[in-house]
TIGU-252036 format. One record per atom (N, C-alpha, C): atom name; x, y, z. Coordinates in nm, 4 decimals. Each point is the difference from the previous one (the first is absolute). Layout:
N
+-------+----------+----------+----------+
! atomo !       px !       py !       pz !
+-------+----------+----------+----------+
!    CA !        X !        Y !        Z !
...
+-------+----------+----------+----------+
//
This chain:
113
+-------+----------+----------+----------+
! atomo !       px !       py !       pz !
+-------+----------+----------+----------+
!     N !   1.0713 !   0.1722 !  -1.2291 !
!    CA !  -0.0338 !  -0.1148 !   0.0814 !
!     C !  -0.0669 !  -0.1043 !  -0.0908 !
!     N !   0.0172 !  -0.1259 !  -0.0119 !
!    CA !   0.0038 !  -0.0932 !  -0.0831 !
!     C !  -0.1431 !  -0.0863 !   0.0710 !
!     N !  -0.0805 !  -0.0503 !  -0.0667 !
!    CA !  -0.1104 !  -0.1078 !   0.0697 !
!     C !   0.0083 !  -0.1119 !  -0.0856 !
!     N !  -0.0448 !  -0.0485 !   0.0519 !
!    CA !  -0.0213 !  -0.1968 !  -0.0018 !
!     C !  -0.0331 !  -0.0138 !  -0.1436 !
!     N !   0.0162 !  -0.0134 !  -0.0980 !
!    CA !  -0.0199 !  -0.0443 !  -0.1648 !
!     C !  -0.1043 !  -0.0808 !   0.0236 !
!     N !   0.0050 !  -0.1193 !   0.0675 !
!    CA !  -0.0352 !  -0.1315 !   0.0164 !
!     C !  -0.1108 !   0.0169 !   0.0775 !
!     N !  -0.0133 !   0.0617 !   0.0772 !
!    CA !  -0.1364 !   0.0481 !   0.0997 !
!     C !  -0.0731 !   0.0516 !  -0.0926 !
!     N !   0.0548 !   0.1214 !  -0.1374 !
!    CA !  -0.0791 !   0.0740 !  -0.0802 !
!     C !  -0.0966 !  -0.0601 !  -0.1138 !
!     N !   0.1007 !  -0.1584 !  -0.0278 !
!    CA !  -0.0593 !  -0.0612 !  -0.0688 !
!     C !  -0.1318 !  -0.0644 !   0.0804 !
!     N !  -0.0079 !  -0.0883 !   0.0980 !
!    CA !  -0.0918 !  -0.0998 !   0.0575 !
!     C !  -0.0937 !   0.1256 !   0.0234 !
!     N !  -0.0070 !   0.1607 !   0.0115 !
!    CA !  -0.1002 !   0.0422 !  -0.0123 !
!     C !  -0.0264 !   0.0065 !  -0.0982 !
!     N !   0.0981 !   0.0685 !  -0.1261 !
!    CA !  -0.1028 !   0.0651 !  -0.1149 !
!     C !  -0.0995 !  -0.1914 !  -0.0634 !
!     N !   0.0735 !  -0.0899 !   0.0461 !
!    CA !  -0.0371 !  -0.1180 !  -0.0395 !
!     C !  -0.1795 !  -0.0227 !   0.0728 !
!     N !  -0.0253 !   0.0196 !   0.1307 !
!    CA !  -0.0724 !   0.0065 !   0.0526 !
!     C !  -0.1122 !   0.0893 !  -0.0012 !
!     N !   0.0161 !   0.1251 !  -0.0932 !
!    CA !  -0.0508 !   0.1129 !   0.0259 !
!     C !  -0.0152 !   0.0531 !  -0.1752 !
!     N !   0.0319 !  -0.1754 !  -0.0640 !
!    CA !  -0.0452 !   0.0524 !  -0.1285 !
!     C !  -0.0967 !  -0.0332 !  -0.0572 !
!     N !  -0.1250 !  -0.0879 !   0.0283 !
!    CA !  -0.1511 !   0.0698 !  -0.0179 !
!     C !  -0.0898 !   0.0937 !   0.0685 !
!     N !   0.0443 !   0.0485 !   0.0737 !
!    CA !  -0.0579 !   0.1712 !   0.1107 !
!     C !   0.0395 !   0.0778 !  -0.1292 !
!     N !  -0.1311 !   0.0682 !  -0.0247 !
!    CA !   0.0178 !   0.1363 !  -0.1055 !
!     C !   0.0165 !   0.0818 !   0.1055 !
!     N !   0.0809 !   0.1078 !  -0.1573 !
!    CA !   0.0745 !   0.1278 !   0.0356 !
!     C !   0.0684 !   0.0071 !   0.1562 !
!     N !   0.0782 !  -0.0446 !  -0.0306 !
!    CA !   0.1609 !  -0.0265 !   0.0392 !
!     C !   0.0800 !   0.1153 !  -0.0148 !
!     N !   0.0805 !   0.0405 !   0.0259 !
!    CA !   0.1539 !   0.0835 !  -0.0439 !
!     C !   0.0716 !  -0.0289 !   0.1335 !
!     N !   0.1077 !  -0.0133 !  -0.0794 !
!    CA !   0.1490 !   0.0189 !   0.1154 !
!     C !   0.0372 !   0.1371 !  -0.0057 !
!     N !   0.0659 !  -0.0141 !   0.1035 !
!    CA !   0.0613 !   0.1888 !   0.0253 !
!     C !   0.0959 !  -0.0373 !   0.0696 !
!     N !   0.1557 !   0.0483 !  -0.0566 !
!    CA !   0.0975 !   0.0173 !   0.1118 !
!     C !  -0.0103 !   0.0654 !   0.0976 !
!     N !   0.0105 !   0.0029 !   0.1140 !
!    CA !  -0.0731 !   0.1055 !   0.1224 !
!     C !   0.1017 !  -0.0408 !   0.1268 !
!     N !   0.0472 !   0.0590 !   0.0923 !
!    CA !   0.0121 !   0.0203 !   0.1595 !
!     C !   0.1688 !  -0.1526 !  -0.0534 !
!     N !   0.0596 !   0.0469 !  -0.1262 !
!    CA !   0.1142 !  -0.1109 !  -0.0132 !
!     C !  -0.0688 !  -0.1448 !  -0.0206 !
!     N !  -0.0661 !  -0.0193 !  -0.0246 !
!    CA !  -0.0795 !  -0.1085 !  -0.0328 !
!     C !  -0.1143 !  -0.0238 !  -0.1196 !
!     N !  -0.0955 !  -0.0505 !   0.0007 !
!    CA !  -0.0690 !  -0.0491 !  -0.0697 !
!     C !  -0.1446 !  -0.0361 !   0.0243 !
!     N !  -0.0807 !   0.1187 !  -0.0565 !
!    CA !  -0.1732 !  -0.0101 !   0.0343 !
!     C !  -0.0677 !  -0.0570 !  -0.0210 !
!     N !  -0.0898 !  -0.0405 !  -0.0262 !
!    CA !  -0.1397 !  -0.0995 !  -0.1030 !
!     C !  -0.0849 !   0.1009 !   0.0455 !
!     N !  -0.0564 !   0.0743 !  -0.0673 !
!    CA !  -0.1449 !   0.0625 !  -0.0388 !
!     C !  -0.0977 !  -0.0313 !  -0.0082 !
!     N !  -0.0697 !  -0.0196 !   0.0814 !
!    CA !  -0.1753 !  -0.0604 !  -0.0761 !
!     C !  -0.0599 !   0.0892 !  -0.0074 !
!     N !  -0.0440 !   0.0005 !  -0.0935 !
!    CA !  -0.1508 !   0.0734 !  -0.0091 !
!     C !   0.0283 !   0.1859 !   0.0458 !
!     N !   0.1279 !   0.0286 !  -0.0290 !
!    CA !   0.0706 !   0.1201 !   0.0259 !
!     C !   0.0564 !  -0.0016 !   0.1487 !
!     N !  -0.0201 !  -0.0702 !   0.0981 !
!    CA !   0.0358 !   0.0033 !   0.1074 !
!     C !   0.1253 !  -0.1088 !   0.0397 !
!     N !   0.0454 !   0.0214 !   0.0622 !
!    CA !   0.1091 !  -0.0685 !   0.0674 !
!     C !  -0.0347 !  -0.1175 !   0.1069 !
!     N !   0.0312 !  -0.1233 !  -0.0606 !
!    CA !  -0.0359 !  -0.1237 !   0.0616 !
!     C !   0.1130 !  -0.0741 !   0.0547 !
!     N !   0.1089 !  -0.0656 !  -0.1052 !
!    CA !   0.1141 !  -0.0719 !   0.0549 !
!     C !   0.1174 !   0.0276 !  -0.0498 !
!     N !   0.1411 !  -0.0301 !   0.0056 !
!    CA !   0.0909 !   0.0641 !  -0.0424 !
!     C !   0.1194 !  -0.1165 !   0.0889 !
!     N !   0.0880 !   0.0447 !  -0.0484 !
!    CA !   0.1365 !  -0.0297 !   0.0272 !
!     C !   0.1133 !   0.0548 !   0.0675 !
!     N !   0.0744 !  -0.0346 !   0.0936 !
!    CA !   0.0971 !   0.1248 !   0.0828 !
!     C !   0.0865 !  -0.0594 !   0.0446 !
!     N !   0.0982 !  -0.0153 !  -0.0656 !
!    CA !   0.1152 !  -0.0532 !   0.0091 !
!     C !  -0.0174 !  -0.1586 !  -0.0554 !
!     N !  -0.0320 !  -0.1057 !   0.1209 !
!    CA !  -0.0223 !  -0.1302 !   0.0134 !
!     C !  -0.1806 !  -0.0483 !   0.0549 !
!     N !  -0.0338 !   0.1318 !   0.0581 !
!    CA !  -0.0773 !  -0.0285 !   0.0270 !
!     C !  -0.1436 !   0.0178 !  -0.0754 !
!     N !  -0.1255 !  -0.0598 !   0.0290 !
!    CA !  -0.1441 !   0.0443 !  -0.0908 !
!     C !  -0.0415 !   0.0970 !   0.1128 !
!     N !  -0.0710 !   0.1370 !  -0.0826 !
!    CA !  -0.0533 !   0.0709 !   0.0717 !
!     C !  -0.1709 !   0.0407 !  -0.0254 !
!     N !  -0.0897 !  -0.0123 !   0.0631 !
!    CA !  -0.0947 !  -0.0319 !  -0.0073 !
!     C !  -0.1193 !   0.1260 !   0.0944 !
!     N !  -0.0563 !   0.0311 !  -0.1046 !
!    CA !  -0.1134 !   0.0889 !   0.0434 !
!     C !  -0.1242 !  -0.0435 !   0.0716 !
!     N !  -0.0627 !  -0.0156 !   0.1207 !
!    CA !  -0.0813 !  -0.0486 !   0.0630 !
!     C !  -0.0910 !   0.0677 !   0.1189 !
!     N !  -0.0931 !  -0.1266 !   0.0036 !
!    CA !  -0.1137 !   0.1204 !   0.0731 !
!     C !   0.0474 !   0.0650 !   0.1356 !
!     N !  -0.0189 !   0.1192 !   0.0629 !
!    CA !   0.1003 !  -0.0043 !   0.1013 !
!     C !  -0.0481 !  -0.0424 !   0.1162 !
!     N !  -0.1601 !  -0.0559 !   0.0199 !
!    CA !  -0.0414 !  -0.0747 !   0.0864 !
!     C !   0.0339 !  -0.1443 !   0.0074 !
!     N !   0.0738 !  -0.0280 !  -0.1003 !
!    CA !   0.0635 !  -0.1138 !  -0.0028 !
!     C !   0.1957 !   0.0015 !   0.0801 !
!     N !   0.0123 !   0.1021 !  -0.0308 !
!    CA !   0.1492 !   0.0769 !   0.0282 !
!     C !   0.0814 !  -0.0901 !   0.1204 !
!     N !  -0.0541 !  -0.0104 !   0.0884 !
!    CA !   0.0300 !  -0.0835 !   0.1450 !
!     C !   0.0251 !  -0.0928 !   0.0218 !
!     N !  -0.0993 !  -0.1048 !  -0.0839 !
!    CA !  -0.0694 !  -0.1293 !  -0.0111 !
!     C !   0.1372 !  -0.0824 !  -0.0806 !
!     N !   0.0155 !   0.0672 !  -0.1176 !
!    CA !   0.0916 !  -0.0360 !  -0.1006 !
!     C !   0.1811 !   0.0284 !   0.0172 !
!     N !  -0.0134 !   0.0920 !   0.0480 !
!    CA !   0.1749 !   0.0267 !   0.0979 !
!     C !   0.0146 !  -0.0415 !   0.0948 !
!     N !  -0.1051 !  -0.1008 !   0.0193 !
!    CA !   0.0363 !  -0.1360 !   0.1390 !
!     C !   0.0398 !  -0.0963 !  -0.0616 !
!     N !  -0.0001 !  -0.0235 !  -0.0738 !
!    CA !   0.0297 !  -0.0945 !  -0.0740 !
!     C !   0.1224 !  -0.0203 !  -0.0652 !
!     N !   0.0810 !  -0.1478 !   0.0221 !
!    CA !   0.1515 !   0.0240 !  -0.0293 !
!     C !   0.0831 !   0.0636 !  -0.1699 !
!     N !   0.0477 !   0.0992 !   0.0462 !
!    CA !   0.0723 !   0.0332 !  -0.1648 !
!     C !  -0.0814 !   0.1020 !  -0.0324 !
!     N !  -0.0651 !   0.0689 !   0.0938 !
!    CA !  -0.1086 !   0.1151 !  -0.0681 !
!     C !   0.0107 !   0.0966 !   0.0983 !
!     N !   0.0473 !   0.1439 !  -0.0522 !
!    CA !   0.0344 !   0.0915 !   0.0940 !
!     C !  -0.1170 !   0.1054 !  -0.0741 !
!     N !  -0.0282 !   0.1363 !   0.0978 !
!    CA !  -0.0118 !   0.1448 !  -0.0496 !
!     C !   0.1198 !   0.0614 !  -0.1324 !
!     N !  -0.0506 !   0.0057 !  -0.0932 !
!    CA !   0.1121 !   0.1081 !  -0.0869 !
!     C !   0.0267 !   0.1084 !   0.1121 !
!     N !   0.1207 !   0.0473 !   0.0033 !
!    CA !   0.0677 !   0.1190 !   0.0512 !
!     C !   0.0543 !   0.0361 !  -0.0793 !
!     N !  -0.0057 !   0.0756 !  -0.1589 !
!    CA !   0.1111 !   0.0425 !  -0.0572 !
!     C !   0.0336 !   0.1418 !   0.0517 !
!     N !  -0.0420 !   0.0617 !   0.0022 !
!    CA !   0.0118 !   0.1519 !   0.0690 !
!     C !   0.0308 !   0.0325 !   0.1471 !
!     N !   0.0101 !  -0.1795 !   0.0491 !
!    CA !   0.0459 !   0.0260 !   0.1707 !
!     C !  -0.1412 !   0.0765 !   0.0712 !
!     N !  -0.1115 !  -0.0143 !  -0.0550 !
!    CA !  -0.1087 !  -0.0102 !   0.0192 !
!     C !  -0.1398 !  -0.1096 !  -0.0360 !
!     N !  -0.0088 !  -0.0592 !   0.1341 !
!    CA !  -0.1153 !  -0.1480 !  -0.0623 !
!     C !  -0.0891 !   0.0509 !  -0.0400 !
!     N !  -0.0500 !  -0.0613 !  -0.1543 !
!    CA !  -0.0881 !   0.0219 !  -0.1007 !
!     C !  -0.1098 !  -0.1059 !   0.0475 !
!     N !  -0.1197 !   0.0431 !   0.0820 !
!    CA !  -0.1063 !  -0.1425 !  -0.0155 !
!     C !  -0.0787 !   0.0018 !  -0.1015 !
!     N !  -0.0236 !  -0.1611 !  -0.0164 !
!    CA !  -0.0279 !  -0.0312 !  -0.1581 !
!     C !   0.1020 !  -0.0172 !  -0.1078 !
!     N !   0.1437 !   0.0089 !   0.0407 !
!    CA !   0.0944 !  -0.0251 !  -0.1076 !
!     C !   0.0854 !  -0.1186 !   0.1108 !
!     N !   0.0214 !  -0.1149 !  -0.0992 !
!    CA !   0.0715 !  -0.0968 !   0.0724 !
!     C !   0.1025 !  -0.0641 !  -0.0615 !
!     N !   0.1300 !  -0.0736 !   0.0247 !
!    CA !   0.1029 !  -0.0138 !  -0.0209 !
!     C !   0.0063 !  -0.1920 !  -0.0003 !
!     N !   0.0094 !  -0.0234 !  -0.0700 !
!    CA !  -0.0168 !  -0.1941 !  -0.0080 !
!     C !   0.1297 !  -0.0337 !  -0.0822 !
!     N !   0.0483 !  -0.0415 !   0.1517 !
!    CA !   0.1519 !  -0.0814 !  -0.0397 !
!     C !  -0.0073 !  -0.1291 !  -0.1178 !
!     N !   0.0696 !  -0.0563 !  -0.0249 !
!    CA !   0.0356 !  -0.0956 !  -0.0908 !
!     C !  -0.0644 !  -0.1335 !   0.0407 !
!     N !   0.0403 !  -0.0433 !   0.1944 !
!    CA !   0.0015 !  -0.0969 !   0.0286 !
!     C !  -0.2091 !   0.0161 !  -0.0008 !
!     N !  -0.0639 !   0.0533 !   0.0129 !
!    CA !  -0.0932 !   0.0584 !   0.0089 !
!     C !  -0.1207 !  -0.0506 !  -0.1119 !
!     N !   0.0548 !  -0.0050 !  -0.1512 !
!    CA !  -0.0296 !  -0.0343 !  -0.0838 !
!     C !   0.0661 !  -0.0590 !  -0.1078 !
!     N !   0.0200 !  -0.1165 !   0.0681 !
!    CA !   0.0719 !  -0.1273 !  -0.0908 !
!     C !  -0.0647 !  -0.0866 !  -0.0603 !
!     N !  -0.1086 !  -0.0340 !   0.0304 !
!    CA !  -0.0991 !  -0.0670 !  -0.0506 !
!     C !  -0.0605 !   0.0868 !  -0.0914 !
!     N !  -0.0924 !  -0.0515 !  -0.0959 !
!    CA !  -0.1129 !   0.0639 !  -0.0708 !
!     C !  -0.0511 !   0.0490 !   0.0482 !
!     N !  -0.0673 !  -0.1081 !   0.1056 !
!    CA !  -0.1083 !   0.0776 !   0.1129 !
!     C !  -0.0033 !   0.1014 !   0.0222 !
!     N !   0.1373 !  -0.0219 !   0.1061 !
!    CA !   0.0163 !   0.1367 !   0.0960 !
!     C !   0.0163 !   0.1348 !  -0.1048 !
!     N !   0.0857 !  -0.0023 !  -0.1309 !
!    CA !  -0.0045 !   0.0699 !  -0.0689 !
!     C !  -0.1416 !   0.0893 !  -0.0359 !
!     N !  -0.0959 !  -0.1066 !  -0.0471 !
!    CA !  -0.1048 !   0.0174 !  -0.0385 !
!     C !  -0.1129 !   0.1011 !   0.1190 !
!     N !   0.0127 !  -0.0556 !   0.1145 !
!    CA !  -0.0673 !   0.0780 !   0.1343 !
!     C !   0.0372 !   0.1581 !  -0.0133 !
!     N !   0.1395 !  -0.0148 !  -0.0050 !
!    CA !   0.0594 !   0.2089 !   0.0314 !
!     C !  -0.0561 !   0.0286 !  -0.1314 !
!     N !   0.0431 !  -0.0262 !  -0.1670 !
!    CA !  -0.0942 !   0.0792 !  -0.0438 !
!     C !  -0.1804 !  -0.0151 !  -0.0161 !
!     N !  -0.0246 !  -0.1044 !   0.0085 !
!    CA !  -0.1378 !   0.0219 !  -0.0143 !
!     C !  -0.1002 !   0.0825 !   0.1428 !
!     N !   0.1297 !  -0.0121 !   0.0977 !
!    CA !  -0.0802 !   0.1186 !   0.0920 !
!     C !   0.0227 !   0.1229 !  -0.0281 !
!     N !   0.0950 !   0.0058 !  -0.0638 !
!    CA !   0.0627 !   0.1858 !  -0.0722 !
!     C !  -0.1090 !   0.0223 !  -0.1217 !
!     N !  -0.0524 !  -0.1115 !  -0.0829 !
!    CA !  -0.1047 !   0.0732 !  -0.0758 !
!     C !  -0.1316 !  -0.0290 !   0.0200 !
!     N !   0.0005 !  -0.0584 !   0.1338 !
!    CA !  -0.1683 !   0.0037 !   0.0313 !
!     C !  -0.0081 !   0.1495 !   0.0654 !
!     N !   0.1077 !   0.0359 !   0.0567 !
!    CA !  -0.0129 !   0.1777 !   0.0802 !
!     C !  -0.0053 !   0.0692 !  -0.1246 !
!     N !   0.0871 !   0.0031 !  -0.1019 !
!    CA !  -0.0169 !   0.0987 !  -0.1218 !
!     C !  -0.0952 !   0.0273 !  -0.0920 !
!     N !  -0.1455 !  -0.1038 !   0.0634 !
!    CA !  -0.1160 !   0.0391 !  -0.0744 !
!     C !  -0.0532 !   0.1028 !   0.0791 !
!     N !   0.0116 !   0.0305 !   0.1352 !
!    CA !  -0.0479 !   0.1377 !   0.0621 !
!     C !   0.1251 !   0.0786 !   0.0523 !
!     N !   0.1038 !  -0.0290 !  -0.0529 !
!    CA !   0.1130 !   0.0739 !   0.0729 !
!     C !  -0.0235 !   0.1934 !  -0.0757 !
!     N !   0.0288 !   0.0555 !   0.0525 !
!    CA !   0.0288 !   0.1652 !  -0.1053 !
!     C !   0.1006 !   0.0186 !  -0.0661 !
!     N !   0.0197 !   0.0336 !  -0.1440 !
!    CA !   0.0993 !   0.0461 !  -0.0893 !
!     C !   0.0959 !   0.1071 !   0.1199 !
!     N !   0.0724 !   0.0061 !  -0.0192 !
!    CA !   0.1688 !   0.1279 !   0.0675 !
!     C !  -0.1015 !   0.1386 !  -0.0715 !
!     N !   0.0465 !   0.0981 !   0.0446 !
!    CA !  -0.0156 !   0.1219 !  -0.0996 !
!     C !   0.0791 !   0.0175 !  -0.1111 !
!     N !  -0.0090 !   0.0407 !  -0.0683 !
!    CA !   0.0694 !   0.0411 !  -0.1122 !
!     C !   0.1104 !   0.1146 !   0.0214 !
!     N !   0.1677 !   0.0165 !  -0.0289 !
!    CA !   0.0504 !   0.1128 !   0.0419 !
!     C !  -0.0259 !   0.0773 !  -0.0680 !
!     N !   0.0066 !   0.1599 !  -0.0089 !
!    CA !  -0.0270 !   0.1028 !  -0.0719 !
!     C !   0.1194 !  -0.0038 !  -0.1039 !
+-------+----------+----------+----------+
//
């Protein structure tokens, strides 16, 4: 499954003075790492974005912004931001800088064995 090149750039572009960074191919797509944890990423066309999940509701009201379902199960706190969504800087700028204001208290995944 192929993701957005062009989406990958305007992040790593955006997300290149935030230390310790890594990308990870993951779930057919494309991760951004902060700080070991999983913040924003790429999926297909769309930006996918790690967030507070008391925010979860608030922000998937909003046009072009759904729940991630990749597993055919809604993930709260993982959100899906269409294209039309973030065309501007701005709007660009809002989905991730709310994905790494959560990733200063978000929890690292476990580690697999």
């Amino acid at each position: 499954m192929a993701y957005n090149e062009k989406l990958a750039g305007r992040i790593r572009l955006r997300l290149s003075d935030v230390p310790e960074v890594q990308e990870v191919k993951m779930m057919g797509g494309l991760t951004f790492m902060c700080n070991g944890k999983m913040c924003v990423g790429v999926l297909k066309d769309e930006l996918m974005c790690r967030i507070d999940p008391a925010l979860h509701d608030v922000e998937t009201s909003k046009p072009g912004c759904r729940t991630l379902d990749f597993t055919k199960r809604p993930m709260s706190g993982f959100i899906l931001v269409e294209e039309s969504a973030m065309q501007t800087s701005e709007q660009f700028d809002y989905w991730i800088d709310l994905a790494l204001a959560f990733n200063k208290q978000a929890k690292a995944s476990r580690k697999g064995k």
